[in-house]
C-alpha positions in Angstrom: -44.6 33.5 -24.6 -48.4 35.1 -23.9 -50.4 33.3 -26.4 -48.1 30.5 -27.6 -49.4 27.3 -29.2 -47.6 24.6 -27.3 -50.4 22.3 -27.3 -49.5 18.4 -26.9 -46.1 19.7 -26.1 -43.6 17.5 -24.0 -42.7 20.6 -21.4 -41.9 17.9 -18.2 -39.4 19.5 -15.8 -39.9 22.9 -17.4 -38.1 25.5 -15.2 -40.9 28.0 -16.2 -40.6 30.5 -12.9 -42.8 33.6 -13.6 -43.1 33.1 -17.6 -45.9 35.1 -19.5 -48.2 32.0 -20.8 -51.2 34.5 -20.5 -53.7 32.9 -24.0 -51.5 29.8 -24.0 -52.7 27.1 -25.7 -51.4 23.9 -23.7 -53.7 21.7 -24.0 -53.1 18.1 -24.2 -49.3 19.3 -22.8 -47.2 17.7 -20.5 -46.0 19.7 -17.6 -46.0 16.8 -15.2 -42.9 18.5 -12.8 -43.0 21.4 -14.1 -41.6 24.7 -12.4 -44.2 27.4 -13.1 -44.2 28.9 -9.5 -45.5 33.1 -10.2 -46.2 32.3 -13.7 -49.3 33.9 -15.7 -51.3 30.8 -16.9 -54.6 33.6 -16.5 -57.0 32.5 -19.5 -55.1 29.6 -21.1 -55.8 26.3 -22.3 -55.0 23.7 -20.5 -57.9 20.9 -20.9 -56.4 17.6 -20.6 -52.9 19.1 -19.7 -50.9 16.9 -17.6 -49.6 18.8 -14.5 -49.3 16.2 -11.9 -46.6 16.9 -9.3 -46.1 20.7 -11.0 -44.8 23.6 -8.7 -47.3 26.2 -9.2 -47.5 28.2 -6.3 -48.4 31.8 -6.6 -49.4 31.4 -10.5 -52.1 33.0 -11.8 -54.7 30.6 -13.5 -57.7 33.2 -13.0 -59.6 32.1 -16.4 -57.4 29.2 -17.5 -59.5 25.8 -19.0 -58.5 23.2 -17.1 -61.1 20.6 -18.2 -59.8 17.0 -17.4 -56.4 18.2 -16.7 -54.4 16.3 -14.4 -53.3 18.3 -11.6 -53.0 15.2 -8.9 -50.1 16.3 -6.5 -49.7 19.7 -7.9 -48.5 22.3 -5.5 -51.0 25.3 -6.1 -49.9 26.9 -2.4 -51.7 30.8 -2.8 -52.3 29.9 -6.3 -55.1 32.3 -8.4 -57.7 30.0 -9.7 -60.8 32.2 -9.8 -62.9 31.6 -12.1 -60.7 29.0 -13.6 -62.8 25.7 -15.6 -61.7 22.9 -13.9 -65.0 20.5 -14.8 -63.5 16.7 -14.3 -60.2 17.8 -13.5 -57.8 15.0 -11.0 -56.9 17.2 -8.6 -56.2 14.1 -5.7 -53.5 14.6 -3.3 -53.0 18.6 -4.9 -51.9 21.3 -2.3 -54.0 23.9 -2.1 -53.4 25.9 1.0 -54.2 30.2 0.6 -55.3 28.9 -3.3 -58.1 31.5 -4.7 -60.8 29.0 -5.7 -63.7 31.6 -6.2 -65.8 31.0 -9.0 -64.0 27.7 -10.1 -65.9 25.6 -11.6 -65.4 22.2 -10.4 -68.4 19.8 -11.0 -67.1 16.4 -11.8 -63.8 17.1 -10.3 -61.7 14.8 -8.2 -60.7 16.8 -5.2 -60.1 13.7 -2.7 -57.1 14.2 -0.4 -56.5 17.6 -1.9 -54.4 19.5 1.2 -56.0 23.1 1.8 
């Protein structure tokens, strides 16, 4: 699925473990409860995605676009978001323990009560 247009798709519950969405474009999905845990998310789309309360630990989001995505409650436990866009992203009550945040970009983002 590297590369797959699945933008303003309704993907809510998806059991996505470990899928190839390298080039994805999601944005304006729905992934709220989604199951991407090891899944390759590394340069996709996802501005204004909704991921709240998605599993996403261990995925790789190095170089996704995250722009006002909502990732409130997400579990991103060891989670690669290196240099990952994540300008006015909700990321409130989002776990983020071991995450890889290096050069994220995160100005306007909403990082209260995020768990590291």
């Amino acid at each position: 699925m590297s590369g797959a247009d699945l933008h303003e798709k309704d993907l809510s519950g998806a059991k996505l473990y470990r899928a190839n969405l390298s080039g994805a474009k999601l944005y304006g999905a729905n992934l709220s409860g989604a199951s991407l845990s090891g899944a390759d998310l590394s340069g996709s789309s996802l501005s204004a995605a909704n991921l709240s309360g998605a599993y996403l630990q261990k995925a790789n989001l190095s170089g996704a676009y995250l722009q006002k995505a909502d990732l409130s409650k997400a579990t991103l436990y060891g989670a690669d978001l290196q240099n990952a866009v994540l300008f006015g992203a909700n990321l409130e009550g989002a776990k983020l323990k071991g995450a890889n945040l290096e050069g994220a970009k995160l100005k306007g983002a909403n990082i209260e009560e995020a768990i590291k």
